[in-house]
C-alpha positions as CSV (number, residue, x, y, z in Angstrom):
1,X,23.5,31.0,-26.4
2,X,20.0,30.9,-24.4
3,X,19.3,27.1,-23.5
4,X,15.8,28.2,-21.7
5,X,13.8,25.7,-23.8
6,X,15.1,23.1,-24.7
7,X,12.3,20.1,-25.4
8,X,14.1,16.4,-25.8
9,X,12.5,13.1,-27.2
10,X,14.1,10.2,-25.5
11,X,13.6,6.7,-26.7
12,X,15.1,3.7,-24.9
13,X,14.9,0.5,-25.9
14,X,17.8,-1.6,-25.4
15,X,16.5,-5.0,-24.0
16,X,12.8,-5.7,-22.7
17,X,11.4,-1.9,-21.6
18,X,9.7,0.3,-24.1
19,X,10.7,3.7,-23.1
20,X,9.9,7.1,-23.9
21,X,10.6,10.5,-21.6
22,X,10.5,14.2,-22.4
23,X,13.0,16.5,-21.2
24,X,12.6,20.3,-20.6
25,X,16.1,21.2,-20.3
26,X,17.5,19.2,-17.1
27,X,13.5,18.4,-15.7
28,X,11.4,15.7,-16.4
29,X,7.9,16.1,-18.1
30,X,6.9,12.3,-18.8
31,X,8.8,9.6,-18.5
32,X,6.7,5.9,-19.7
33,X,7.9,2.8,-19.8
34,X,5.5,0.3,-21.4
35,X,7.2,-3.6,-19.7
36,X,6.9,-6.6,-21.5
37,X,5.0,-9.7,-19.8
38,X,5.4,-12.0,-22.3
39,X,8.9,-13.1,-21.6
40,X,8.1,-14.8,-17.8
41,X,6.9,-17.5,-19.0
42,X,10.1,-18.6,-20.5
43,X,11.9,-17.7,-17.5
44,X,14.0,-15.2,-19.3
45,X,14.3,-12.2,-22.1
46,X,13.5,-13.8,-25.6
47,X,15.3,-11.2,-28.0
48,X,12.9,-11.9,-30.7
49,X,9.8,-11.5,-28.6
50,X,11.2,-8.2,-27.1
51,X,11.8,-7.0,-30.8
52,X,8.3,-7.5,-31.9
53,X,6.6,-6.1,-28.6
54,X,8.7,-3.2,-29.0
55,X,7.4,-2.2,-32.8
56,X,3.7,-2.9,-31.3
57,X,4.6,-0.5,-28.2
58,X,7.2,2.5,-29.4
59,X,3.8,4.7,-31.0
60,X,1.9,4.7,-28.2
61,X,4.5,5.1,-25.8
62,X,5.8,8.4,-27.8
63,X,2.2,9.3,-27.9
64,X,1.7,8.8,-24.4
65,X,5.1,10.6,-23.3
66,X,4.0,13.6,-25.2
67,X,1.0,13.6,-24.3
68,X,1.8,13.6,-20.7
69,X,4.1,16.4,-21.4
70,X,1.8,18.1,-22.3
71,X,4.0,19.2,-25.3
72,X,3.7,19.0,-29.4
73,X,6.2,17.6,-31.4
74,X,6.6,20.7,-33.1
75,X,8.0,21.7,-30.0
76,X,11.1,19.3,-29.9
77,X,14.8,20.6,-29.5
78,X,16.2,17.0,-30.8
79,X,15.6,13.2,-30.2
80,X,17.6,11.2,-28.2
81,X,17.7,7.7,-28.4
82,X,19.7,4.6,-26.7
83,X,22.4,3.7,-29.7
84,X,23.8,0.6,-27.5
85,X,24.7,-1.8,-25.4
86,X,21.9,-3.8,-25.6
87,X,20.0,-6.7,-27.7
88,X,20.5,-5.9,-31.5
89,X,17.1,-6.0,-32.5
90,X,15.5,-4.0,-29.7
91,X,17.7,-1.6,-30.0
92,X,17.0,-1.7,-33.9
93,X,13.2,-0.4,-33.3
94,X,14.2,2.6,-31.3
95,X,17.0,3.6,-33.4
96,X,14.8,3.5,-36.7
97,X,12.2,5.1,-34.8
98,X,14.6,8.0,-33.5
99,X,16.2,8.3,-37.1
100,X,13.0,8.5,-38.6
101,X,11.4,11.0,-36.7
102,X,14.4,13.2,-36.5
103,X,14.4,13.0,-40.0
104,X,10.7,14.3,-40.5
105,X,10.9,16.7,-37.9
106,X,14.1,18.0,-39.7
107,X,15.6,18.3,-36.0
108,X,18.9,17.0,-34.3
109,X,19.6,13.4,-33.7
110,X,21.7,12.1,-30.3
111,X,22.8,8.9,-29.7
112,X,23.4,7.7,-26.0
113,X,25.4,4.7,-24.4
114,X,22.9,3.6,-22.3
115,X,25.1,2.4,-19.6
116,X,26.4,5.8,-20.0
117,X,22.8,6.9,-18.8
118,X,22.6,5.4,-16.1
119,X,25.5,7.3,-14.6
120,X,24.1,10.6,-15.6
121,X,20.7,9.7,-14.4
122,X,22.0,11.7,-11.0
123,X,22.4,14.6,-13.2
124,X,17.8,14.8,-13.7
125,X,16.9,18.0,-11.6
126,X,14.7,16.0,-9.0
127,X,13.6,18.3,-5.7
128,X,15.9,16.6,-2.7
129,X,18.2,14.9,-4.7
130,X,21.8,15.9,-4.6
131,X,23.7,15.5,-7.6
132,X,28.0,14.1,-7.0
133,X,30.5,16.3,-7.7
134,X,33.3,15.6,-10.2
135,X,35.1,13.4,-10.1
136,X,33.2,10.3,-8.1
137,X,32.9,6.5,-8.7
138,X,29.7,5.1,-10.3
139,X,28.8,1.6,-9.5
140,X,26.8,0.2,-12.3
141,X,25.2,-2.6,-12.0
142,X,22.3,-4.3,-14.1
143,X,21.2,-7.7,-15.5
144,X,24.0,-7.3,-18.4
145,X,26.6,-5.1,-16.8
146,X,28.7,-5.1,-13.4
147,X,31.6,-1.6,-13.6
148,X,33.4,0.4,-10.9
149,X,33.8,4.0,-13.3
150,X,35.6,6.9,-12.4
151,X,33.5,10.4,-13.7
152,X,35.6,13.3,-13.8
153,X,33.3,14.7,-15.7
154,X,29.6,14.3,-18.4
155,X,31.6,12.9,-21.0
156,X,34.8,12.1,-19.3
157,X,34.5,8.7,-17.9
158,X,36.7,5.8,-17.4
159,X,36.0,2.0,-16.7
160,X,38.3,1.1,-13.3
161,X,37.0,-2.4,-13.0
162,X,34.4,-4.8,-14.7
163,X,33.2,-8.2,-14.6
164,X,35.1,-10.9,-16.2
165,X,31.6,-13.2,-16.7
166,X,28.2,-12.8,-15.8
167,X,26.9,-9.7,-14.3
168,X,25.6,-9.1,-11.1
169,X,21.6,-9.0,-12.2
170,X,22.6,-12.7,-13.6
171,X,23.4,-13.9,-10.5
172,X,20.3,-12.7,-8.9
173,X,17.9,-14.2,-11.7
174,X,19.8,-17.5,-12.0
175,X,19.9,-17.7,-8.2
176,X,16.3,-17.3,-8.2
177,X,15.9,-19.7,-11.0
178,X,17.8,-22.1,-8.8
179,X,15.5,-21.4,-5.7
180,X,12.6,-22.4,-8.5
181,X,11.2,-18.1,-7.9
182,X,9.8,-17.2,-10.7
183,X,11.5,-14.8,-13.7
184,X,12.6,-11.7,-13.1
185,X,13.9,-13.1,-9.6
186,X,16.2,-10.4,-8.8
187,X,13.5,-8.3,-6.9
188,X,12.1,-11.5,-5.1
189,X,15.5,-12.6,-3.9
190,X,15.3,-9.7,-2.1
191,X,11.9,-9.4,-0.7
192,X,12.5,-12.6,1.0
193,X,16.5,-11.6,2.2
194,X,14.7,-9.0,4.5
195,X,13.1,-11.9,6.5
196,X,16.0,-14.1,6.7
197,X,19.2,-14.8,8.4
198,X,22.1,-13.1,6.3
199,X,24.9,-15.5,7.8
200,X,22.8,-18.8,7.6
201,X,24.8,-20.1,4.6
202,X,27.9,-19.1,3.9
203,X,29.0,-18.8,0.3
204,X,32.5,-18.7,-1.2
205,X,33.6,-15.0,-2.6
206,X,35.7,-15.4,-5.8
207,X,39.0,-13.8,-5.2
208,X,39.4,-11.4,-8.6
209,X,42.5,-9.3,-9.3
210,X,42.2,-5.8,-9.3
211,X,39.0,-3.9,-9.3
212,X,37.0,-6.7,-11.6
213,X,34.3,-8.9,-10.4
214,X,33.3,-12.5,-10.9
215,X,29.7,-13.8,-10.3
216,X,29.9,-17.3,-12.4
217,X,31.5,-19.6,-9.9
218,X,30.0,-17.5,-6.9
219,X,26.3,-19.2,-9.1
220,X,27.7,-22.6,-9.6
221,X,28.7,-22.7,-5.8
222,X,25.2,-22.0,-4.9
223,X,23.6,-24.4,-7.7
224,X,25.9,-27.3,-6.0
225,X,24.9,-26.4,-2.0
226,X,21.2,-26.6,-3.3
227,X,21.5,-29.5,-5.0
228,X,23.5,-31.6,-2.0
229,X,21.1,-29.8,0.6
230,X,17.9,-30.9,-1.3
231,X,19.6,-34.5,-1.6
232,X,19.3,-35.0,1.9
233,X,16.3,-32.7,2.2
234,X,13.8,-32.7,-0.6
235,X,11.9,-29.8,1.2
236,X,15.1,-27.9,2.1
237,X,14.4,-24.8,-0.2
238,X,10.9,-24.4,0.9
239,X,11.9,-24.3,4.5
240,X,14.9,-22.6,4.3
241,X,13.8,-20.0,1.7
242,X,14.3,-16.7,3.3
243,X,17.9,-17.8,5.0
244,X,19.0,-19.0,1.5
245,X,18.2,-15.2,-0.6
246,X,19.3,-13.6,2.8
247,X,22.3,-15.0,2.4
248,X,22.9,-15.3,-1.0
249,X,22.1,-11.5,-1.0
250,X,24.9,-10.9,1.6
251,X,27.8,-12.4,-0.1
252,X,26.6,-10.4,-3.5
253,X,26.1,-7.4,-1.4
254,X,30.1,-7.9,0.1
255,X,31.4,-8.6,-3.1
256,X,30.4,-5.1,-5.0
257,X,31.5,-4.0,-1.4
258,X,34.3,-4.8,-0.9
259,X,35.5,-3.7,-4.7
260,X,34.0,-0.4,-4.3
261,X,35.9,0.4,-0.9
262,X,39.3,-0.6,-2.8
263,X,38.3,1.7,-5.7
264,X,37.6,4.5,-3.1
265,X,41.0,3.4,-1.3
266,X,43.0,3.8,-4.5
267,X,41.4,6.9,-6.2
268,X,40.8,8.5,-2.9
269,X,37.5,9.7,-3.8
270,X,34.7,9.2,-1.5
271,X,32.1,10.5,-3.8
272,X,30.0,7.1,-4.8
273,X,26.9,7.0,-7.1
274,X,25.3,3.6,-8.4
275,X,23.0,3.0,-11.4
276,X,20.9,0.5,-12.9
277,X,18.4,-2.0,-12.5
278,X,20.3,-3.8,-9.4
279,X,20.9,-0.7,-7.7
280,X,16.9,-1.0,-6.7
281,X,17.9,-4.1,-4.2
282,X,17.7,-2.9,-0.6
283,X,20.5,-5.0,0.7
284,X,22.9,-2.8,-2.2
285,X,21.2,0.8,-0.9
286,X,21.3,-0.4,3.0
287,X,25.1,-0.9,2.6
288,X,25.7,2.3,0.7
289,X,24.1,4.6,3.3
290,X,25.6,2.5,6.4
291,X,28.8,3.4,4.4
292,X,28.5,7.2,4.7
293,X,28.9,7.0,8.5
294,X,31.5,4.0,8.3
295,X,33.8,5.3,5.8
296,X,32.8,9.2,5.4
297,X,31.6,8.6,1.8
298,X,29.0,10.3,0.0
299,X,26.4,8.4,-1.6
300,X,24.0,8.9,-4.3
301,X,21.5,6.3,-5.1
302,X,19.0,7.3,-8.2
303,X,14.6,7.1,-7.3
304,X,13.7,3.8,-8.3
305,X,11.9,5.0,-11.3
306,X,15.7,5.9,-12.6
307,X,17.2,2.4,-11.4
308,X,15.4,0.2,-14.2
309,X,15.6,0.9,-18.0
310,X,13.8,4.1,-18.6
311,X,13.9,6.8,-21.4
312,X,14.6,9.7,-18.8
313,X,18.2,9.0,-18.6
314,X,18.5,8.7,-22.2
315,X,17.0,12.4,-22.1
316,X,18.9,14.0,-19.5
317,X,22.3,13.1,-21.5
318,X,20.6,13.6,-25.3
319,X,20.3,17.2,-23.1
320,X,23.9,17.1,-21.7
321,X,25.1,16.3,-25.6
322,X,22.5,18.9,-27.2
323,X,24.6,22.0,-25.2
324,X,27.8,20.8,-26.9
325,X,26.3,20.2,-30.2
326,X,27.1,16.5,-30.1
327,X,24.6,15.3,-32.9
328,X,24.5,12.2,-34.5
329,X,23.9,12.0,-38.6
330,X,21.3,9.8,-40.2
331,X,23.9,6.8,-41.3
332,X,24.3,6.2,-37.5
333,X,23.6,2.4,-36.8
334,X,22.8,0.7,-33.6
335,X,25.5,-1.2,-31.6
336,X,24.9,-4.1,-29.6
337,X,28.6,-3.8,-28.0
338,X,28.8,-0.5,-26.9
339,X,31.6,0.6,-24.3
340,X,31.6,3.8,-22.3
C-alpha cells in the first residue's frame, strides 16, 4: 500500500491549549495552538472557563492550521483527535468537533492518549533531531502526570513507575504559588533557578519504593520552611528569591533523577526520551545531556514547541494509527482517565 500522502487533522484539547496541527505523513505543515489567558487570574486552570474558550477557539484554530498548511479539507487522510487523559469538558469540544467533522468529511476517525503523544512526539520528522531506538525509557512529565515508561515499540508501551500524588508540574505551580509568582509558575521557578544558588536550602527527598515518585510532602516541606523563614523574616522571599527556586529546582530535578538512573539500572537500557510540558525546564534538559557523558545514555529531549500541549503530537500518532488501520467509530466517547 502507497502511504505517499497522507494529510492528518489533529485536534488537542485536553486541558487549557486549543490545538490544531496538520500532518503530511511524518512532517509537520502547521501546528497552532490558540493559549488561554483567562485562567491567571485565578491562579489556576478553571475547567469550566477552559471549556467555553475552547468552543469560541477550535474554528479558527482548524481554519488557521489549514490554512497554514496550505491544504483543503478535501485533502484530509483522517482526523485525529486527543480522546483522554484530560479535563472532561475540554476534552468534550475537541472530541465532538473531531467526530463531527470526520463524520461530514465521511473520512477515518483516530483517537489518541494524549500522554501517549507526548512520547511519540520524537517520532515528528524534524531536520537534526534523532529519533530513540526501541526499546528506551520515556520520562513524562507534565502539570497532571509524572511516569518512567518503557517503549518497545509505537504501540507497545508499558508504565515502569508513576507518581503516587501530585505530579511534578504541581509542584512547580504550587511552589510558585507559595513564593507568591504568579500562575503558571513552573516556567518562572525556573528563570530565576538560573541565578541562584542550587544548594542554599536543602529540601527533604521523599523516599518512594520502587520506580514511583512523590511530590506532595516534598510541597508541604517547602510551604512549612517558607512559612518559619518568613516568621523571622518578613522579607525573606523577596531577598532570597533566586536561592529558594534554585533550590527548590534541584531537589525536583534529583528526584526524576535519581528514578530514572534506577529505571536505566534495572532495564539496562540507556536510550532516554522525556515529554511534556515540564520537560521545557532547563534544570530537567541540563541534567539529561550532563547524563550522556556521566552514564553513557542517549538522550532525546522534544523542541519546545513539542514540550507543551500541542496538536502535532496528536498528528504524528493519528499518522502512526492511520498505517495500521486503527480507526475509531462514531460512538467513541471522551475519557477523562485515560491510561497508556
Amino acid at each position: 500500500m502507497e502511504h505517499q500522502n497522507i494529510y492528518i487533522l489533529a485536534i488537542e484539547s485536553s486541558c487549557d491549549d486549543t490545538s490544531a496541527a496538520v500532518l503530511h505523513n511524518n512532517k509537520k505543515l502547521s501546528n497552532v495552538v490558540a493559549t488561554q489567558k483567562i485562567h491567571e487570574e485565578f491562579g489556576g486552570v478553571v475547567p469550566e472557563l477552559a471549556s467555553r474558550a475552547h468552543q469560541q477557539n477550535i474554528v479558527p484554530v482548524v481554519h488557521q492550521a489549514l490554512a497554514k498548511a496550505n491544504i483543503d479539507k478535501k485533502q484530509l487522510s483522517a482526523i485525529a483527535f486527543t480522546r483522554g487523559p484530560g479535563l472532561m469538558g475540554s476534552l468534550l469540544v475537541g472530541t465532538s468537533f473531531a467526530k463531527s467533522l470526520a463524520l461530514g468529511l465521511d473520512i477515518p476517525l483516530i483517537e489518541v492518549n494524549h500522554m501517549q503523544a507526548h512520547i511519540l512526539a520524537h517520532f515528528i520528522d524534524e531536520e537534526n533531531s534523532p529519533k530513540p531506538q526501541f526499546p528506551f525509557l520515556a520520562l513524562t512529565i507534565s502539570g497532571g502526570h509524572t511516569q518512567i515508561v518503557l517503549v518497545k515499540g509505537y504501540f507497545d508501551l508499558e508504565i515502569l513507575g508513576e507518581t503516587l500524588d501530585d505530579a511534578v508540574g504541581e509542584a512547580f505551580d504550587k511552589s510558585a504559588k507559595i513564593l507568591g509568582l504568579p500562575y503558571p509558575g513552573g516556567p518562572l521557578v525556573d528563570k530565576y533557578a538560573q541565578l541562584g544558588n542550587p544548594k542554599a536550602f536543602p529540601f527533604p527527598k521523599p523516599k518512594v519504593k520502587d520506580l514511583n515518585f512523590s511530590f506532595s510532602g516534598l510541597k508541604t516541606s517547602i510551604l512549612y520552611f517558607i512559612q518559619k523563614q518568613v516568621k523571622e523574616n518578613p522579607n525573606f522571599v523577596e531577598e532570597n528569591m533566586n536561592d529558594i527556586c534554585a533550590s527548590i529546582q534541584f531537589t525536583i530535578v534529583e528526584i526524576l533523577m535519581n528514578k530514572l538512573k534506577k529505571a536505566a539500572k534495572q532495564t539496562g537500557i540507556n536510550q532516554i526520551a522525556i515529554g511534556g510540558g515540564v520537560s521545557a525546564n532547563s534544570g530537567i534538559r541540563k541534567a539529561l545531556k550532563d547524563a550522556e557523558s556521566k552514564y553513557g545514555w542517549a538522550t532525546y529531549v522534544p523542541k519546545f514547541e513539542y514540550c507543551t500541549d500541542n496538536a502535532a503530537m496528536i498528528g504524528i500518532v493519528g499518522y502512526l494509527k492511520y498505517l495500521e488501520g486503527k480507526f475509531s467509530d462514531q460512538s467513541i466517547t471522551a475519557k477523562a482517565r485515560y491510561v497508556i
